[in-house]
Every structure is written in structure tokens, then in C-alpha cells.
N, C-alpha and C positions, 0 to 999 in steps of 0.2 A: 204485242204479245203479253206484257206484263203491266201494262199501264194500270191492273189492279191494285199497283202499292200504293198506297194512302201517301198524304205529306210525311216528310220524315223516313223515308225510304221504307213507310210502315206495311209487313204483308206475314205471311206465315212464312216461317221457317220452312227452306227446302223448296217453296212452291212460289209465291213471290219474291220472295230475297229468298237468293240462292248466295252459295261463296262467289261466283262469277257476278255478280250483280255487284257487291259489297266490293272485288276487286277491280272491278271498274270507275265504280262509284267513289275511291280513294284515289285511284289514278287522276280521273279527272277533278275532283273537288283539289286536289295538289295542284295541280295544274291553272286552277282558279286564284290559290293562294299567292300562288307565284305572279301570278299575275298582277291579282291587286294590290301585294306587298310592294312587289317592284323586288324581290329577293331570289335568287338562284335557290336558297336552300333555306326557308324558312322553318320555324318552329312550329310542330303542331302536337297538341296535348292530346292526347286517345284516354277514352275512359269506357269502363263498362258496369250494364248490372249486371245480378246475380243470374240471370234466364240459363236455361243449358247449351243453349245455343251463342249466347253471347262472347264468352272465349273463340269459337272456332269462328264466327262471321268478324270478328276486331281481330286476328290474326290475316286473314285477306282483306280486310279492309288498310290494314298497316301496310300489307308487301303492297298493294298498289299505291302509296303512298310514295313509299322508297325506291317505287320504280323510277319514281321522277323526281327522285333525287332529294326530299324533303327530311326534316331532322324529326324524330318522331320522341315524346316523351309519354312511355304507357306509366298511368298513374292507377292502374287496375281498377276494384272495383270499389263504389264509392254513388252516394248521389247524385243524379246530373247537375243539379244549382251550383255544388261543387267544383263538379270539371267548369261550369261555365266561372265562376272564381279563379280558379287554376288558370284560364286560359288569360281573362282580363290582367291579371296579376306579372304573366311572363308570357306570352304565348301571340303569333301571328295567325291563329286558329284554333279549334278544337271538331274532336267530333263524340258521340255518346252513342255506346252503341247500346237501345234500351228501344222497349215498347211501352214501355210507361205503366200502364194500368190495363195491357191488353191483355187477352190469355197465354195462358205458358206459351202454347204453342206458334205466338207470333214473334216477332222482332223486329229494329228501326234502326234507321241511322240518323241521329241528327248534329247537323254542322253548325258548327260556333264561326263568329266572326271575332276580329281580336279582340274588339271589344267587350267580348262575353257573351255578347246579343244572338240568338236565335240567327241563323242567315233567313237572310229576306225570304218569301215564297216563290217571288220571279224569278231569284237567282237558285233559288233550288229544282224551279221547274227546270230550269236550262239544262242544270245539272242531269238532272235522271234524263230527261230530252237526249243528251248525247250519252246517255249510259244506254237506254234503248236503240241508239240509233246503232253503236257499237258493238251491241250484244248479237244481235240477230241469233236464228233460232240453234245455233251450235258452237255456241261461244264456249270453251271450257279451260278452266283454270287449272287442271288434277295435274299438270307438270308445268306449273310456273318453279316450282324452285322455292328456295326462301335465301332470302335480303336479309343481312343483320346489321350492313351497315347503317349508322346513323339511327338505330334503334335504341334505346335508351328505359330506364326505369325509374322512378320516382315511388317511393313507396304511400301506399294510401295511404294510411296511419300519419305520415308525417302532412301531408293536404289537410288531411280531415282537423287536425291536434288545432292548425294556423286557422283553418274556419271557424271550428267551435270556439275560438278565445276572440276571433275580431267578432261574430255575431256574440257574445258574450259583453265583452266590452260593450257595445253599442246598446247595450238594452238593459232594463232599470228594474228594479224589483223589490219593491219598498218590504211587503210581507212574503212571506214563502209560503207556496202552495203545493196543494197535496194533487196529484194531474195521473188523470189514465192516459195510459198511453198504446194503443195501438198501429204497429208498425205495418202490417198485415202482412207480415214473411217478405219484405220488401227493404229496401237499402237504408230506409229512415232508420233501420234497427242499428246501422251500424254507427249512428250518431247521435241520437236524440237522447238515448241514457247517459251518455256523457256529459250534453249540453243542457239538460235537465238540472244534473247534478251540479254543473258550474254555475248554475244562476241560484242555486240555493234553496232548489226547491226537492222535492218527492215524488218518484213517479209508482205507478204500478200496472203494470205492464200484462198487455195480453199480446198473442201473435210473435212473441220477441224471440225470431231466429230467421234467417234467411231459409226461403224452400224455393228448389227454380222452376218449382212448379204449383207454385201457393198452395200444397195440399198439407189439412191439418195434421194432428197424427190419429184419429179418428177414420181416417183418409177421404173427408170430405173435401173439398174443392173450397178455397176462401178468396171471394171475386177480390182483386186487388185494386178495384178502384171503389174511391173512398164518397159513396155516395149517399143520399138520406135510407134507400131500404138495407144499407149496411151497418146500421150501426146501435144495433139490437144490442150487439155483447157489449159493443162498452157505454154502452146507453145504460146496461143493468149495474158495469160494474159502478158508474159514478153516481149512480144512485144508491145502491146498496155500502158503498164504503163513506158516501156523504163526502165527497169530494169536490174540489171547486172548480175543475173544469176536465173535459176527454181532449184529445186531439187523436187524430183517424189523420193517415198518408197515402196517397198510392203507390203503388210498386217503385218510381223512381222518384220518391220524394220534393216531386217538383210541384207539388199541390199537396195543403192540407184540408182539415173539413174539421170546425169545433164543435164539442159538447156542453150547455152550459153546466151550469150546477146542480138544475135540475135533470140532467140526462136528454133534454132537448137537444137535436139538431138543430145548431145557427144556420140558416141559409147564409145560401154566397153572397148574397146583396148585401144581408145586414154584416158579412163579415168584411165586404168592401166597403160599408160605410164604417166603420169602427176604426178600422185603418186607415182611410183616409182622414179622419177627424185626426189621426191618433199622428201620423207619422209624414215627417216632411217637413223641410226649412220654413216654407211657404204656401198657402192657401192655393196656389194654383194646383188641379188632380187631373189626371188623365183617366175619363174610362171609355166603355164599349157602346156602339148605342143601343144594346141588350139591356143594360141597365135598366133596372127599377126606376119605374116614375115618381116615387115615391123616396127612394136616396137621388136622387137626380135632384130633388125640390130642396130637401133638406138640407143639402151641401150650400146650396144655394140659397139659402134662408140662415145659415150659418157665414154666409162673405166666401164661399169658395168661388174660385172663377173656374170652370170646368170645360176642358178640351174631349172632346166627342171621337175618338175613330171607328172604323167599323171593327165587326167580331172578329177578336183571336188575338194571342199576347205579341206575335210578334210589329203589328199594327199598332199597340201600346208599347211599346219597345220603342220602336221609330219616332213616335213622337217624344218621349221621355229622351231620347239620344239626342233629339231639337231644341232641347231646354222649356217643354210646354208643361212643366208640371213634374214636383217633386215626391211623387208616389202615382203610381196607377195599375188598374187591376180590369178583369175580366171576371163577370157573377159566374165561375164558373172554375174558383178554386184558385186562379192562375193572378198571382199579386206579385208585382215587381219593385221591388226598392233602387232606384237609379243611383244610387251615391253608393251603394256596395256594389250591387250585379244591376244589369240592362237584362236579367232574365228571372225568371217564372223562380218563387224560391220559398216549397213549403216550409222549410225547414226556421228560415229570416220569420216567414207569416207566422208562425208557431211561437217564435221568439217574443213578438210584440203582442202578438193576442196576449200570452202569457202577463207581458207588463201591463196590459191594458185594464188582465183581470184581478193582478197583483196590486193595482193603484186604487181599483175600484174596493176589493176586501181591507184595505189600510183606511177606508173612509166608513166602511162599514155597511159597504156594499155586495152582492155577487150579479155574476156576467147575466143571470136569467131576469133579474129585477132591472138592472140598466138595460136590455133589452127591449122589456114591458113598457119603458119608458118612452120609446122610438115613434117615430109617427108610424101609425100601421097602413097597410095596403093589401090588397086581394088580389094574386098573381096567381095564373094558373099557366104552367108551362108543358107542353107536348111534342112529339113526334111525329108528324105523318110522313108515310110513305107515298113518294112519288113515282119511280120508277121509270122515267121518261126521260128526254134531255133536257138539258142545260136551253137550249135553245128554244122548246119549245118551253117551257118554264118565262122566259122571256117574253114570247111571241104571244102566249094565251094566259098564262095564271095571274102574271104580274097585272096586267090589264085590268083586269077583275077583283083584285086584290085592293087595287086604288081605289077603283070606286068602290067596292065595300066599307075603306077606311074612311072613305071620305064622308061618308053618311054618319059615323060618332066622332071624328075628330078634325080640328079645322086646318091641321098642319101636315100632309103628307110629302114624304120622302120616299126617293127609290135610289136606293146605291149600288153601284157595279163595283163591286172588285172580284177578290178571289173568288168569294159569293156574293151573291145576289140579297140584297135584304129591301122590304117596300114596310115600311112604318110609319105609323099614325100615330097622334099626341094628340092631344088640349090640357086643359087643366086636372081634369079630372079621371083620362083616360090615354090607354097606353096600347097599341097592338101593333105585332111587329111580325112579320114569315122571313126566315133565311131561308134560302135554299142551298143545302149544306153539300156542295159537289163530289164529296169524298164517299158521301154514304149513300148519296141522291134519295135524302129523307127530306122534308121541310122540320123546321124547326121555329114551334109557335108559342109565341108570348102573349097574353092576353091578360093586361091588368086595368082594374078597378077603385081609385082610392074609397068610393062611395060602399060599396056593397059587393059583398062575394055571388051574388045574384046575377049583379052588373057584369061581374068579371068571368061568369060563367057563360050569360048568353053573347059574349064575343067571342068565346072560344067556339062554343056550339057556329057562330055563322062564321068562322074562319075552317072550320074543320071543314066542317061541311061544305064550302067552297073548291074546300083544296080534294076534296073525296071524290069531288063529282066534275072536276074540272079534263 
């Protein structure tokens, strides 16, 4: 019936996540806790964003919590990196109740483990698995009642105060910089002025107010996910005020996106490689095999020794929880520092960029020159529409896909997990198809270290394969 919610219990308010969904979905995710704690009454931290929906979906997502008997502490509303903090900190769980960077009109549930870490994707299918199985077509909650036992408060303000002083502490700032800052009406707002000002630097602020429906007051609509055709306005501001770097959030500030000095958007590679250079006890880094061919090399020309999983942070998560690597990230915004959180944290990645581009100006540097610097590459990335299944995606595309790759590169891969990816390498060349199940789009990488030529006619014979398959 509703198998259309994405991971993360992600769907539209009212229509896929309904309050019957959420109070299901708290039932049993309790009942998961209890399990794997080995606890009658474990603790579990609830947090939400600012959406309109988000209050009344974290109100039944709680009573089915305390149906079964669990301690619940609402820490309101607040960053997700945060609650995952909160929860590593003290907590047998967490859950966030946020869509992230989707439109007003959607919402998500996503579950912590006590470690902080994202719950796995298996154990999440299991989960919504016996939420649909429970639901059937006339499930309704309008006279459960309300539970207050073991309900509890913790106030944001006091989370947020103990975050912004340990990511503060942790991070170094030789000169003070002058930083745009847009929040885009999204929960960064409620911290990054703060954390800005404790590291001794200057911000200037576009977007700075919560709206839970990201519209400006112009009443235009401002997408909440922080991507390169978004970042016009403060692309002008850091240029026009001659500033030394932007930073852009998404709605639940679990991803940032930089600007350098010149107003350029940094892509995610090169902002995964700067971090990985930058941060970690040890050379060993965990990423995605999305990754640039081109930071792939250079890690690795540099003495990194580099652990590979496939796409999505909670697959970098898992390996980072195995001891395989003292920083790792996803081209695709989502960087994880394991020594504070096991989870996705723009607010940490904002932190260190910041040092990065603070150490770089005290030498008499800025972030767009150290850039220039980098080995360059010719990446061209797409979306094609599939429309088909999973299975046949298997049976007929992947097939075809190989051999295509196999004719520019001499190393091909085909990996099964949540999605499906078949990818080709050599020296000098990089192509990679996910077949992305949530959206049943493919999602195509085609890079060239030689020529933007090169990196063009692989994408033409990858599209084109996938158009006509």
C-alpha cells in the first residue's frame, strides 16, 4: 500500500507517512531497542525539524514508543547531527523526525542506533516491513490516547550550547575570517551564528530564520537542498563583500556545500578531498566507490591507504564503526568524523572547512588558489530515468553495461547491495551506473583525467545505452 516511502520513513505528509505510520513505526522501532539493548525500558532521545508537520508526526511517533514501555527524552527542535550527538552521548537510541532537504510538504523518520550511527538499511527495511504489514488498509490511531508516562524534556538550547563548545574546542583557527552564511530557512540557523562567533570569526548571513515551509518573504519558494544551481545568492554575496569563503546547509543541516573566495562552488570531491587530507589521527580514509578518479589517485599519491564501500553514508558509517579509517565521506555532501559522531555532520564539515581555509589565509593563501592547485579531472554526472525494475535492471542493463565498460577500462566491477552499481576504472578513466531503487533513476558518473572530450563521449555511450535499453 505505501511501499512508496523512500528510506527514512521518507514520503509526504498525510499520504505516505501518515500519524498511523509514525505510530507504528515508534511501536516497533521500541521494540527493536529493547531487543537489542537487552533493556525493559531503554532510553531514547526524539528530536525534530522545524517542517509543519514535524511536531504533530514526533507526538505519535513518541505514544507508540511509550506504548512499549520506553523512556523517551524530546530534545525539540535542533539539527539531526546533533540528536545523533545527544544520543552517542547518553542514549540506547534516537529517532529525527526531518525530511532533510525535501519539500515542505514531505517528512521522515530517521533512527539512531546508540552509537549515533544512522540504523543500518536492513534493519530499517525490517522495520517499515512489519509497519506495512501491521498497518493494512484501516489502521487508525484518532483514539489512541496520550502516554505521558516516561515522557521527558531536555531543552535544545542546553544540546545545542554542549555541541557548539566540543565542535569549537576541536577545531583551530589561526586567522579570523569574514564567511557567508546561508542557512536556507533550515535548522543550521539555529546554530551556526553561534558557532561562527565562537571560533572568532564574522559571518553575514542570508536566509537566517526558520520558515517550515522554506518560502522567502518575497513568497517565493527557496529549494532547501544546498546544491551547485543554488548558490547564486551567496555566490554574489562573497563576492561582492570580498569574503573568504560561503557555506550553504540543507534543511536538517546534516550536509554542507562551500564557497570559495572567489564565489565558486567547491564540488563534493574536492571538498572530500580536503578533509580527508585535513582531518584524522591516521592516513587510513574511508569513501564511496562514487568517488572521483582523480581524489582516489591523489589520496593515494599522498600515502593514504583507502577503504572503498559502496554509495550512501550509512555504508561509510559501518566501516568507520570497524576501525577502517579515521574520517570518511560520500561526493555527495555527507562527511562523517568518527571520533565525535558515526553520522553525516554539516555543521563539524563547516567547522574544518572553516580551519582549513583559516590556516590556508595565515600563509597567505585563499580556498580558490589552494583549489587551482589540485590535480584536475573532467567528471560529468547525470540522471537517467529508468522506470522498470530492479530486476530487470539486473537481467538486461547490467549485462550491457559491462561490456560497454569494458571496451575504455580494464577493471570492471558489479556490486549488489541496497543498489546495484557496475563500474569501470583504468588509469585514466572512471565510469560508474547506480541504479538508485528509491527513485528508479540511474545515476551516471563519467570521468576523464585526459580531456573533457574524453569525459563527454562516455557519458553520451552510457546514456545512450541506458535510453535505449
Amino acid at each position: 500500500m505505501r511501499r512508496s516511502l523512500m528510506y527514512n520513513f521518507r514520503g509526504v505528509y498525510g499520504k505516505e507517512l501518515t500519524h498511523s505510520i509514525a505510530y507504528l513505526a515508534g511501536k516497533i522501532a521500541a521494540q527493536h531497542y529493547k531487543a537489542v539493548r537487552k533493556k525493559d525500558a531503554p532510553k531514547i532521545i526524539v528530536g525534530n525539524d522545524h517542517r509543519f508537520s514535524s511536531n504533530s508526526l514526533k507526538h505519535y511517533l513518541m505514544q507508540g514508543m511509550i506504548s512499549q514501555g520506553v523512556i523517551i527524552r524530546d530534545i525539540g527542535c535542533l539539527p539531526t547531527s546533533v540528536l545523533s550527538y545527544a544520543v552517542k552521548k547518553a542514549a540506547d537510541g534516537g529517532c529525527m523526525v526531518t525530511a532533510s532537504h525535501n519539500p515542505p510538504e514531505y517528512n521522515g523518520l530517521k533512527f539512531f542506533e546508540a552509537s549515533g550511527a544512522v540504523m543500518k538499511p536492513a534493519v530499517e527495511d525490517a522495520i517499515l516491513g512489519q509497519v506495512m504489514k501491521e498497518h493494512g488498509e484501516h489502521y487508525d490511531v484518532t483514539n489512541i490516547g496520550m502516554i505521558t508516562k516516561n515522557y521527558g524534556i531536555t531543552p535544545p538550547l542546553a544540546v545545542i550550547t554542549e555541541y557548539v563548545d566540543q565542535v569549537a574546542a576541536r577545531t583551530r583557527v589561526p586567522r579570523p575570517l569574514n564567511i557567508g552564511l546561508d542557512c536556507r530557512m533550515g535548522t543550521a540557523f539555529l546554530i551556526m551564528p553561534q558557532l561562527i562567533k565562537e571560533l572568532g570569526c564574522n559571518y553575514f548571513p542570508i536566509h537566517d530564520q526558520l520558515n517550515p515551509y522554506f518560502i522567502k518573504q518575497n513568497g517565493e519558494y527557496l529549494n532547501p537542498e544546498p546544491k551547485e544551481s543554488n548558490i547564486r545568492e551567496i555566490s554574489t554575496l562573497v563576492k561582492c563583500a570580498s569574503l573568504d569563503m560561503g557555506l550553504i546547509f540543507d534543511g536538517d543541516a546534516d550536509r554542507a556545500v562551500v564557497v570559495d573566495d572567489k564565489g565558486n562552488y567547491m564540488h563534493d570531491d574536492i571538498v572530500l578531498l580536503l578533509l580527508a587530507i585535513e582531518y584524522g589521527a591516521d592516513k587510513r580514509k574511508v569513501i564511496t566507490v562514487d568517488t572521483s578518479l582523480a581524489v582516489e589517485n591523489h589520496l593515494r599519491s599522498q600515502g593514504f591507504q583507502l577503504h572503498i564501500t559502496p554509495v550512501g553514508d550509512p555504508f561509510v558509517s559501518q566501516a568507520l564503526e570497524e576501525g577502517k579509517g579515521s574520517f570518511g565521506g560520500v561526493p555527495n555532501g555527507h562527511y562523517i568524523f568518527p571520533d565525535f559522531t558515526p553520522y553525516s555532520d554539516g555543521i563539524f564539515t563547516a567547522a574544518v572547512m572553516v580551519q582549513i581555509a583559516s590556516k590556508l589565509v595565515s600563509e597567505g593563501k585563499h580556498l580558490a588558489e589552494h583549489v587551482a592547485e589540485l590535480p584536475k579531472t573532467h567528471l560529468k554526472k547525470v540522471k537517467v530515468p529508468f522506470g522498470r525494475s530492479r530486476d530487470e535492471f539486473l537481467q538486461v542493463v547490467a549485462p550491457q553495461l559491462k561490456a560497454l565498460f569494458s571496451r575504455y577500462c580494464r577493471q570492471v566491477d558489479y556490486l549488489q547491495t541496497d543498489d546495484t552499481v557496475v563500474v569501470g576504472k583504468d588509469e585514466q578513466s572512471k565510469m560508474l551506473v547506480r541504479y538508485n531503487r528509491w527513485d528508479n533513476n540511474f545515476n551516471v558518473h563519467a570521468e576523464s583525467l585526459e580531456s573533457d572530450e574524453s569525459a563527454e563521449e562516455y557519458l553520451t555511450q552510457i546514456v545512450g545505452l541506458l535510453e535505449n535499453c
